[in-house]
Residue frames relative to the residue before (quaternion, step in Angstrom):
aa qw qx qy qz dx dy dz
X 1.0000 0.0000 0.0000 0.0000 0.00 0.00 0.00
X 0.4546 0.7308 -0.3681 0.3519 3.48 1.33 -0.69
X 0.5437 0.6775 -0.1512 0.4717 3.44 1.25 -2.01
X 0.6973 0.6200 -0.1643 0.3198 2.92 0.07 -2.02
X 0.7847 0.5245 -0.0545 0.3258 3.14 0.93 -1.82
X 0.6531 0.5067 -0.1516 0.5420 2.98 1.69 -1.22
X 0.4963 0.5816 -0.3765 0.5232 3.56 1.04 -1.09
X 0.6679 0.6068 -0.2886 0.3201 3.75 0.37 -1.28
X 0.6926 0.4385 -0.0816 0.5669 3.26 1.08 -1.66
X 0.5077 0.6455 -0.4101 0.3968 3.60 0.95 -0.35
X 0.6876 0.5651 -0.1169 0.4406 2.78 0.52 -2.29
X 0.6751 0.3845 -0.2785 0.5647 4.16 0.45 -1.32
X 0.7884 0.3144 -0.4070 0.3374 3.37 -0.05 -0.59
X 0.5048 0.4740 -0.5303 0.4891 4.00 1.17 -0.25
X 0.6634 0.6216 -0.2814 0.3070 3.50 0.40 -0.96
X 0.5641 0.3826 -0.3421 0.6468 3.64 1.30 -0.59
X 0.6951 0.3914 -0.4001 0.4513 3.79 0.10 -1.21
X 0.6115 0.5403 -0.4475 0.3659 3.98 0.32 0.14
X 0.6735 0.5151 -0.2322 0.4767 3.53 1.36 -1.38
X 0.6385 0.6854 -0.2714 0.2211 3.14 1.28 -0.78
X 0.6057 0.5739 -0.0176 0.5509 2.34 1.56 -1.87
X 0.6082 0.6142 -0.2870 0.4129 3.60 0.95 -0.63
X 0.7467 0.4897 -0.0526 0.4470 2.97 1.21 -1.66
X 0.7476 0.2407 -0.3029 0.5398 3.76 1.43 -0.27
X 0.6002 0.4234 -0.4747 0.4850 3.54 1.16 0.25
X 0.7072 0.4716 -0.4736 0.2308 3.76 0.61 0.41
X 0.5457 -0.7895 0.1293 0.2494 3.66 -0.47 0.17
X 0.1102 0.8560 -0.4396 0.2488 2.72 0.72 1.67
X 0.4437 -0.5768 0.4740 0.4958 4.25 -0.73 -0.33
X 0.8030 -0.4440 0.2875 0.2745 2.57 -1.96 0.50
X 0.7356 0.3494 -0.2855 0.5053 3.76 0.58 -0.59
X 0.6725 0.2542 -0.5071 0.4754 3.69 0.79 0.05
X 0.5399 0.4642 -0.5483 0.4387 3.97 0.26 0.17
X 0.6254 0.3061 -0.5050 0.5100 4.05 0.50 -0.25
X 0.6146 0.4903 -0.5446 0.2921 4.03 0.08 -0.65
X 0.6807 0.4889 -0.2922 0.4606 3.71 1.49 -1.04
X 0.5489 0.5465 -0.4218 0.4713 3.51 0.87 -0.17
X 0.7373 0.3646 -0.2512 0.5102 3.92 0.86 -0.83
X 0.6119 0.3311 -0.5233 0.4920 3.76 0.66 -0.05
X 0.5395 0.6236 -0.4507 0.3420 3.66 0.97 -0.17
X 0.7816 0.4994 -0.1042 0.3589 3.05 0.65 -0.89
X 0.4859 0.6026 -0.2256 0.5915 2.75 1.85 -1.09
X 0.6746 0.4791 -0.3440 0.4440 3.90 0.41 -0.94
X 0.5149 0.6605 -0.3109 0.4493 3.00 1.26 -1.48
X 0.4616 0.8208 -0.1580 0.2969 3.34 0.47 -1.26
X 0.8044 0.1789 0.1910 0.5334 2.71 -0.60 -2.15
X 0.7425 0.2817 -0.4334 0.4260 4.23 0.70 0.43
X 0.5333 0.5368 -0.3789 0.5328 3.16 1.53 0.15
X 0.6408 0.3946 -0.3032 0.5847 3.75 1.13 -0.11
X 0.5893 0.3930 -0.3647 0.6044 4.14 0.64 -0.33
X 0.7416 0.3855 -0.3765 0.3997 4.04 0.59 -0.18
X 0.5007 0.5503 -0.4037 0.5325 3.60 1.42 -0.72
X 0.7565 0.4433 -0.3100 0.3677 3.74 0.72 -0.87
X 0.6523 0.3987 -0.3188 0.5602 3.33 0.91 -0.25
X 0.2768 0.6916 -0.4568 0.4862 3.59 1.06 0.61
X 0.7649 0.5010 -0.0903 0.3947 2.88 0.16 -2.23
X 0.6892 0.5783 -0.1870 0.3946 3.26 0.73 -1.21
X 0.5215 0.5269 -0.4100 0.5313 3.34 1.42 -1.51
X 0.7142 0.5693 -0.3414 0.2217 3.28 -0.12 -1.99
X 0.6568 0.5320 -0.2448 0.4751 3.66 0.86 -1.82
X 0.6582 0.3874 -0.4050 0.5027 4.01 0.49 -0.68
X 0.7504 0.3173 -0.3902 0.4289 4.09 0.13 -0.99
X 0.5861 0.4764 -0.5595 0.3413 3.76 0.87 -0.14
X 0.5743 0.4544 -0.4469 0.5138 4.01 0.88 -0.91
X 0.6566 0.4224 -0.5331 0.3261 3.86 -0.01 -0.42
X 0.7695 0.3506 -0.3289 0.4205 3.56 0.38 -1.43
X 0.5544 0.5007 -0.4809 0.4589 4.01 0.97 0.16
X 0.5929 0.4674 -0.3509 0.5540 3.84 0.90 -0.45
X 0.5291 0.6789 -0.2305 0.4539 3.53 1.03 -0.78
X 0.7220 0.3717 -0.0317 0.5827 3.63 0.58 -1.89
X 0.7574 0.2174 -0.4344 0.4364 3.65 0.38 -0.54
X 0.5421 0.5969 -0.4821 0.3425 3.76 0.70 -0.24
X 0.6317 0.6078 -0.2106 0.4327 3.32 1.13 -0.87
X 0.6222 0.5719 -0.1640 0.5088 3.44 1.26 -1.30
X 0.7197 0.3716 -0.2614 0.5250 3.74 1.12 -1.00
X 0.6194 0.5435 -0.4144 0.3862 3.67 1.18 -0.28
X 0.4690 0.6419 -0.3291 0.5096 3.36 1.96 -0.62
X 0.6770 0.5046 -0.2842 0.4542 3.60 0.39 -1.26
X 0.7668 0.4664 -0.2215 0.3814 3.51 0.59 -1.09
X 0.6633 0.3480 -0.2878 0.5968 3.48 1.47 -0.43
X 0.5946 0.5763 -0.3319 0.4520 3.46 0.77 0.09
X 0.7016 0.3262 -0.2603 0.5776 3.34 1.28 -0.50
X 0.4426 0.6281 -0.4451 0.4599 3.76 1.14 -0.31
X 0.8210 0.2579 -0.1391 0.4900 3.51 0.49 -1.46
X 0.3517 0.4519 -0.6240 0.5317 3.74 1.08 0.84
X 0.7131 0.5180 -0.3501 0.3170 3.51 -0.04 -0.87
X 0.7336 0.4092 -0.3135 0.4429 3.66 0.85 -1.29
X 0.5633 0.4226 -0.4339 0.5620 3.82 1.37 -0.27
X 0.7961 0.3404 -0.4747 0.1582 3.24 -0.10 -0.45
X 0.4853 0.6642 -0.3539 0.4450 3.47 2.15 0.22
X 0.4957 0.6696 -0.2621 0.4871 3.28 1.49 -1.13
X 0.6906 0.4667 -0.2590 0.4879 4.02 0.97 -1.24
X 0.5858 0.4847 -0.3540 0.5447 3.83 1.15 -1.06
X 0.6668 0.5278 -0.4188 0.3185 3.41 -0.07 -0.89
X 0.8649 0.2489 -0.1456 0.4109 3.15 0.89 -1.58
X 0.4531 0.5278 -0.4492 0.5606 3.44 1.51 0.57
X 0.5752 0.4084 -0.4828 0.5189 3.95 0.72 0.28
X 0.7868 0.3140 -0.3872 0.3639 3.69 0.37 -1.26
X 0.4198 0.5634 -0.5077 0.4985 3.96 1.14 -0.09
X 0.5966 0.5655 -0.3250 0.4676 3.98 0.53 -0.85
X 0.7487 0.5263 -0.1449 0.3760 3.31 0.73 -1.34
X 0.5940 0.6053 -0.2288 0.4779 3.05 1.43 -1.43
X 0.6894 0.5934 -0.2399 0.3392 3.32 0.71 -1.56
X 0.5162 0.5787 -0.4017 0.4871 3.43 1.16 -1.41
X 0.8653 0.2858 -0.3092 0.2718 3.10 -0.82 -1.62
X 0.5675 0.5008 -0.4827 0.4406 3.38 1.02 -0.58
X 0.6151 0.3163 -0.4886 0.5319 4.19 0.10 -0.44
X 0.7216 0.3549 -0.4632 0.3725 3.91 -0.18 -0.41
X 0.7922 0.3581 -0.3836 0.3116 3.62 0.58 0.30
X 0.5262 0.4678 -0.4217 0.5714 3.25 1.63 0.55
């Protein structure tokens, strides 16, 4: 997007420095070549503001994805994290019964 971004700004800024140039090398008077210099700019303007917004916008949509993204991820964490609390904490009974178990017979044969 970086690219994208520059390429963008490339492109607008050759694009004013053409009108510009257009506008004082053509032959016109002085007050209509400034009125064409300010709707130039003015346009200039207003696609350099409608691209910053759609910027924003980009940005605001991939931040909700990778946050939908991160918490889906985060609950798949939680959920395997509590699965494998569960199989240790069966894994610990088991072997805290057969240690129990062990112990008995061992007091019932001494």
């Amino acid at each position: 997007m970086k690219s994208e971004s520059k390429l963008i700004a490339g492109i607008l800024i050759g694009v004013a420095a053409g009108v510009l140039a257009g506008i004082l090398l053509a032959p016109q008077s002085g007050e209509d070549s400034q009125e064409a210099v300010s709707d130039a700019a003015s346009d200039f303007g207003d696609k350099l503001k409608d691209k910053f917004v759609d910027l924003v916008e980009e940005a605001s949509e991939l931040k909700e994805s990778l946050g939908e993204k991160i918490s889906s991820k985060l609950d798949d964490l939680i959920n395997l994290i509590s699965s494998k609390t569960a199989d240790a904490r069966d894994w610990a009974s088991d072997k805290a019964s057969a240690a129990a178990e062990e112990a008995e017979d061992l007091k019932n044969r001494g």
